[in-house]
Structure formats: C-alpha cells, structure tokens
C-alpha positions in Angstrom: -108.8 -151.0 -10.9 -112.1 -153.3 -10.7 -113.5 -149.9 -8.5 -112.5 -147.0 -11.3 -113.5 -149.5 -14.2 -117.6 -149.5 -12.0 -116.8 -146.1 -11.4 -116.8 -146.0 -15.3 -119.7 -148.1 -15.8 -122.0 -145.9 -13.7 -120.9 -142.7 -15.7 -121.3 -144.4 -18.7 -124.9 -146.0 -17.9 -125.9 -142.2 -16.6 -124.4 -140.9 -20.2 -126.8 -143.4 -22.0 -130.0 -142.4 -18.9 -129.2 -138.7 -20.2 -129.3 -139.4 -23.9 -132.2 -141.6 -24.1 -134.4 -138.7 -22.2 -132.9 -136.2 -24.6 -134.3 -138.5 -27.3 -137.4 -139.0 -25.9 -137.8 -135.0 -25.3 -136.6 -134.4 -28.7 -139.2 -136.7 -30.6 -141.9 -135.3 -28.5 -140.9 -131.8 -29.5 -141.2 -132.9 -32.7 -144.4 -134.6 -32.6 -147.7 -132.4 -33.7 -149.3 -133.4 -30.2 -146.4 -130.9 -29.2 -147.6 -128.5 -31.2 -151.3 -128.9 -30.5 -150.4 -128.3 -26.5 -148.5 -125.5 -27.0 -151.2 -123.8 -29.7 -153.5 -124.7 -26.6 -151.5 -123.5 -23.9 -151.1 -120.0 -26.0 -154.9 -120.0 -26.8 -155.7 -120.2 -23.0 -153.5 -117.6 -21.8 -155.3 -115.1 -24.8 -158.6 -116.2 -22.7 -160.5 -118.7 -24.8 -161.8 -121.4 -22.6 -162.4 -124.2 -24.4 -158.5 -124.3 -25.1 -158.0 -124.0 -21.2 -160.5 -127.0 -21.1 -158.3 -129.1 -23.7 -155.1 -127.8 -22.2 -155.9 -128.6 -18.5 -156.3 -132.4 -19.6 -152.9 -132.7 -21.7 -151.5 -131.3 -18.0 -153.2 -133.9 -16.0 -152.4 -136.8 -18.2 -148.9 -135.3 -19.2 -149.9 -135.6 -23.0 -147.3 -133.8 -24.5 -146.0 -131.3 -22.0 -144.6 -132.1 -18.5 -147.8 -133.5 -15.7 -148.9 -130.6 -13.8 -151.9 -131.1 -11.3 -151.5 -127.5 -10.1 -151.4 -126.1 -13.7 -154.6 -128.4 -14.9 -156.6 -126.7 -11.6 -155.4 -123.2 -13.3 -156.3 -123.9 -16.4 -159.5 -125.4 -15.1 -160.1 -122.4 -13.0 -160.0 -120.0 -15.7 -162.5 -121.9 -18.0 -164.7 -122.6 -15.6 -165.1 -119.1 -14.4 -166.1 -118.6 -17.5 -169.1 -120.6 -17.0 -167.6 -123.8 -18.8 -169.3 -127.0 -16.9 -166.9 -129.3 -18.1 -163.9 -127.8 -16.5 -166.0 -126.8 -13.0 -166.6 -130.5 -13.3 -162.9 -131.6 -13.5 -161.9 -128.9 -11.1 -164.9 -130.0 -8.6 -162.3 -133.3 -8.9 -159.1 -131.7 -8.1 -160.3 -130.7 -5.0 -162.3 -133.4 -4.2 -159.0 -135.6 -4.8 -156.6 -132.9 -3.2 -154.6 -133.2 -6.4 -152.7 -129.9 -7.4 -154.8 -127.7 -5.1 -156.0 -128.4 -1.3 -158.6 -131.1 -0.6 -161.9 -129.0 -0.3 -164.9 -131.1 -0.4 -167.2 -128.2 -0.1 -165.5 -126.6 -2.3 -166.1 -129.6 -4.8 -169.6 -129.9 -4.1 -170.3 -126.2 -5.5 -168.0 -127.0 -8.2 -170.6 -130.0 -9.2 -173.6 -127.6 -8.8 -172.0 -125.6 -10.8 -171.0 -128.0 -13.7 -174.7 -129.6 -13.9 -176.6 -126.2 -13.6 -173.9 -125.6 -16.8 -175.2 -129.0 -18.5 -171.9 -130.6 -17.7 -173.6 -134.3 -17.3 -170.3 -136.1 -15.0 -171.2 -132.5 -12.7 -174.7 -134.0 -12.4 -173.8 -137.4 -12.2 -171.0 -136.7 -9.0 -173.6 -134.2 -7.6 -175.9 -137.3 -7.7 -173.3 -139.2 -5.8 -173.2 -136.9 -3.2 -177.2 -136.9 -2.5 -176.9 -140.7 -2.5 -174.7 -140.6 0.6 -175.5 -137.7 2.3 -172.0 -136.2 1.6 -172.2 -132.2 2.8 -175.7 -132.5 1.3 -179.0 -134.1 3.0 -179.3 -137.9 2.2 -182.0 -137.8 -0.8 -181.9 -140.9 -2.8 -184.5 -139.8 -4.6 -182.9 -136.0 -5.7 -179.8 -138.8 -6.8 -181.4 -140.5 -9.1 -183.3 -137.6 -11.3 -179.6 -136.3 -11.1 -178.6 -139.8 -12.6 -181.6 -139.8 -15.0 -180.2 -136.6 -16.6 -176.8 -137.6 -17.1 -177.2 -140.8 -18.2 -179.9 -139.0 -20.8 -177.3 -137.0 -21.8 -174.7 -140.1 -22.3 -173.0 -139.8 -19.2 -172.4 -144.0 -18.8 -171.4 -143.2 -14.7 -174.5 -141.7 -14.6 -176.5 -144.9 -15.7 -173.9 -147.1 -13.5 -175.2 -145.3 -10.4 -179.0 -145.2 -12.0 -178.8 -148.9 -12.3 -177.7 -149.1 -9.0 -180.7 -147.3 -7.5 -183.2 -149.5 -10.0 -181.1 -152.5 -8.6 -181.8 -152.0 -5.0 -185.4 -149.7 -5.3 -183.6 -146.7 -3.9 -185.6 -143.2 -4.8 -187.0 -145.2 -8.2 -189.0 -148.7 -8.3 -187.0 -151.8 -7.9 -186.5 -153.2 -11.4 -183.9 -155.7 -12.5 -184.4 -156.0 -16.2 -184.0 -152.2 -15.9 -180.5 -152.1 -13.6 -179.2 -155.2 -15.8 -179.7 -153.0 -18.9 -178.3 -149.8 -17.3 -175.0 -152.1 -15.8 -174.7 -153.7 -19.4 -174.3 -150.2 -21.4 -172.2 -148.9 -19.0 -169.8 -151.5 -18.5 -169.5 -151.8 -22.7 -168.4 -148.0 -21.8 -166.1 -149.1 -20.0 -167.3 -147.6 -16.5 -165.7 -149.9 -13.5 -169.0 -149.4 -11.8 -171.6 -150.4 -14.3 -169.4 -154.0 -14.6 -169.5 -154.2 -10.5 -173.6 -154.2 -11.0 -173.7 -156.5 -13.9 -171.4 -158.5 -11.4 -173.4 -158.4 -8.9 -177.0 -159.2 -10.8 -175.1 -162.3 -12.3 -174.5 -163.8 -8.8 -177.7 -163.6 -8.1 -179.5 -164.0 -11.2 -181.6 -160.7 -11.0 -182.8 -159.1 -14.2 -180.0 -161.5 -15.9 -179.6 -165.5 -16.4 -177.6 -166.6 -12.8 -173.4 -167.0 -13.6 -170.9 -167.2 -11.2 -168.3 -167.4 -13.9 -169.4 -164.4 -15.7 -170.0 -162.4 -12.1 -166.3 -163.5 -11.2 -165.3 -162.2 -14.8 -167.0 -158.6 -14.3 -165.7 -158.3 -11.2 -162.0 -158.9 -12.2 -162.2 -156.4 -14.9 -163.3 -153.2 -12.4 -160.7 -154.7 -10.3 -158.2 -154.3 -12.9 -159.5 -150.5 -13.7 -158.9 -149.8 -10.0 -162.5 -150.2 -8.8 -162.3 -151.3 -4.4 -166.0 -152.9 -5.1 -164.7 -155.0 -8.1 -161.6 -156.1 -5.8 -164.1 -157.0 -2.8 -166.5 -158.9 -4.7 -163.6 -160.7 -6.6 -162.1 -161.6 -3.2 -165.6 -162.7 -1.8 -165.8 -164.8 -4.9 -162.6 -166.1 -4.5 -163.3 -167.0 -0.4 -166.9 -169.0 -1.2 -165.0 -170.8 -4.9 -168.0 -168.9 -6.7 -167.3 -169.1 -10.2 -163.2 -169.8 -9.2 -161.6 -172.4 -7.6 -161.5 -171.5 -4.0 -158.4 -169.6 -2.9 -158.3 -167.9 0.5 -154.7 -166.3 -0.4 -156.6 -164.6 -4.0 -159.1 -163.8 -1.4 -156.4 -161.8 1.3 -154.9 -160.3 -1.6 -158.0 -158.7 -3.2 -159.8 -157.9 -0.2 -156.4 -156.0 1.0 -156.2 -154.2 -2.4 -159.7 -153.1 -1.7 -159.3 -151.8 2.1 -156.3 -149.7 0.8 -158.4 -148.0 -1.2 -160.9 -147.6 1.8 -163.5 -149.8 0.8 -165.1 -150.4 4.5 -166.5 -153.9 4.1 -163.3 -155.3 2.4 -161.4 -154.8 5.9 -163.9 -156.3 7.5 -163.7 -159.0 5.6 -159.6 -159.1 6.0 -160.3 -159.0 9.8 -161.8 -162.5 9.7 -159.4 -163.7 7.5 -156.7 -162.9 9.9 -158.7 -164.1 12.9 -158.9 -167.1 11.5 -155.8 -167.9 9.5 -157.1 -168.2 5.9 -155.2 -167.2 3.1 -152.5 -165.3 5.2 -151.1 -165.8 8.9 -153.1 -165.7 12.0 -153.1 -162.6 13.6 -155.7 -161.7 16.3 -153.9 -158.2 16.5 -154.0 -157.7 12.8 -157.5 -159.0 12.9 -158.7 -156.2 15.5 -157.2 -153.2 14.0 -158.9 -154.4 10.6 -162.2 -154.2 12.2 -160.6 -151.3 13.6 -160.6 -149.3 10.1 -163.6 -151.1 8.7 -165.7 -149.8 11.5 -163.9 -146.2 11.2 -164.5 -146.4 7.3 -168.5 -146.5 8.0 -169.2 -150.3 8.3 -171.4 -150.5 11.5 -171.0 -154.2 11.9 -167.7 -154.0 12.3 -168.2 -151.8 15.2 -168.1 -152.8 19.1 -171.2 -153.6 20.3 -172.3 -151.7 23.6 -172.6 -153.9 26.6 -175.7 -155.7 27.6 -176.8 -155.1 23.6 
C-alpha cells in the first residue's frame, strides 16, 4: 500500500510539473514580448535585417520563444550578409564561443573585420583584442589601441576597458594613470567586468587613483560575481596577502579555482602553490604539479619547467 500510495505521489507531483509549464507557456503566449518575437521572427524570414538582428538576441537569451544558439547564428547570418555590423559582430561570437555553430576562430576574426569596417564599435573593440595578443593576427599593441580609441569614441565601454588597460601599462599609447583610472571608472559604471578589474587594480597600487585595498577588494568581487577569471584571481590574491580582507587562504583556493576553470593561466599557478603547500585546501604535491601543469599550458611561462643547467 505505502509503495502504490508513492507511486501516486510521483504521478500526482508530475501532474502539477506538467500544469505549472503549461501555465508558464500559456502566460508567455499571452504576453506582447510574445508577440514582438513572433512579428520579428516573421519580419526576418520576409528579409529585413534589422528584425533578424532583434530576433537573433530574443533566441540567444530565450526572451520569449524557446533558446536557440543555432537559430540566433541563422538569423545572425542573414543580417549580416546583409552588411549589418552588429549581427557580423555577434555572429563573430558564436563561432568564437562554438555556441550553435562550430568553433572557428578564423572564421570570427573576419567576422570582427567585418563588423568594425561596418561601424559596429564591439567588432572594433574584439578586433582590438585580437591585435593585443597576437591571436591569428600579428601582435600590434599599437593597431589595438586605435581600434579601442574608436569604439570607446563611439560608446563602446569594453572598448575604453581595454584602452585603459593599454594607458595603464604604456602598451601602443603613453603610460598615463589619471587617463586609465578615468577610462576603468566609466566603464565599470557601465557595468563592464573588465573596466572594474583595472579600477581594481589602480586602487591596489594607488596609480592615477587614491591607494585602497578595501575598494580594490570590492571591484574585484563585483567582476568576479559577473563571471570575470581576472576579477576571481585578483580577489583570491587579495584574499591570500589579507589586502583589504581578512586573510583567508580557503577564499583564496576557492577564487583562484573559479578562475583556472575559466582558464585564467596565472590563477592555476597560483592554486599550484596553494596545494604544494597546504593553504586553504589539502596538501597535494600531485595536485600541485598538474596545476603548474595547466597554468604553464594556458600561456604562463613561469610556470613552465626550466631547462637544465638554466
């Protein structure tokens, strides 16, 4: 009896599962965000691209009609070979990503070309990114940052994230603080993970800005919380040396892991010594190695054996 009367339960909490989607699909049908994507959806197929911009970006975010990556790279597609920057931009993601077509970095690169040459300022900004580390393009700090320059003119905020970068370290432009704390500030206001990493970074050493370790640790924690591996390294660094926190070698572990998942080179290099020596997490000499391991793999050199007799 005790089995048919689960047996019942589970039927009955699938019944309710069912109903509450069909609710949830019903008001959504009803709302006039419904409407909009399906006016957009119908627009795009009759060829206008701005509505296969708009409808591409309901797909990706699932605003109103069912997530599709595959379907935004289609929509994107279509507007962008009709010379749309915006959309050659978001597509240049999609295969940058691999998300709903097949990772293609130099497909993605073109894609940016494309989207900046069309006045698409986030296609300047990620082309910029790609001189700045030499990726499938020459190394040419200086080629980044007039690509930066114009899409932070045109009020791109990632674009004046990686400009104040540039100004912050005397990369391709002069070295000026006051410039890179003012370019971190209005891009982190935007929002921009990045911009807040800078501004993180000039308030731990008191460059262009008044010296905090409170506010660094504070910036930092936000891009960390928007997903940003440098905001989650920096945090876990801060956390490590009590900068600004109370020293806490497990915060430390944690954020520095969070980081190295998202293949941030230095962070696992950082987890490496944590391991080797037993701070903030158990000490592992294997798991110390194969850190090293990744961080040398991911591009940090000093994580990388030395050659004998060197």
């Amino acid at each position: 009896m005790r089995i048919r009367t689960e047996a019942v339960g589970i039927r009955g909490g699938r019944v309710r599962w069912f109903l509450l989607i069909a609710a949830v699909v019903l008001l959504s049908a009803c709302h006039p965000g419904y409407y909009e994507a399906k006016d957009l959806r119908d627009d795009c197929q009759d060829g206008v691209s701005e509505a296969c911009n708009a409808f591409g970006q309901k797909l990706l975010k699932g605003e109103y009609v069912l997530r599709d990556e595959a379907g935004a790279a289609r929509s994107f597609t279509q507007a962008c070979d009709a010379n749309l920057g915006d959309s050659c931009a978001r597509l240049g993601v999609l295969y940058q990503d691999g998300a709903g077509v097949e990772r293609d970095s130099t497909q993605a690169l073109a894609l940016f070309q494309k989207a900046c040459g069309a006045n698409a300022m986030d296609g300047c900004a990620r082309l910029g990114v790609r001189y700045l580390r030499g990726a499938g393009v020459p190394r040419d700090t200086t080629r980044a940052a007039v690509l930066f320059e114009q899409a932070c003119t045109g009020d791109n905020l990632t674009g004046c994230a990686w400009l104040g970068t540039l100004h912050e370290t005397g990369q391709g432009v002069a070295q000026d603080a006051n410039r890179a704390a003012e370019l971190f500030q209005r891009s982190c206001d935007g929002k921009v993970a990045i911009g807040c990493v800078g501004l993180g970074r000039l308030h731990s050493t008191g460059a262009g800005v008044a010296r905090n370790d409170s506010i660094a640790t504070e910036l930092f924690e936000r891009a960390c919380e928007a997903d940003e591996a440098d905001g989650c390294f920096h945090l876990g660094t801060q956390y490590a040396l009590g900068k600004g926190v109370e020293a806490d070698y497990n915060q430390a572990a944690r954020h520095y892991r969070h980081a190295c998942d998202d293949r941030h080179a230095e962070a696992c290099y950082a987890l490496s010594g944590l391991y080797q020596t037993g701070q903030g997490v158990w000490r592992q000499p294997e798991r110390a190695e194969a850190m090293a391991r990744r961080a040398c793999e991911l591009g940090y050199t000093d994580a990388c054996p030395r050659p004998k007799g060197s």
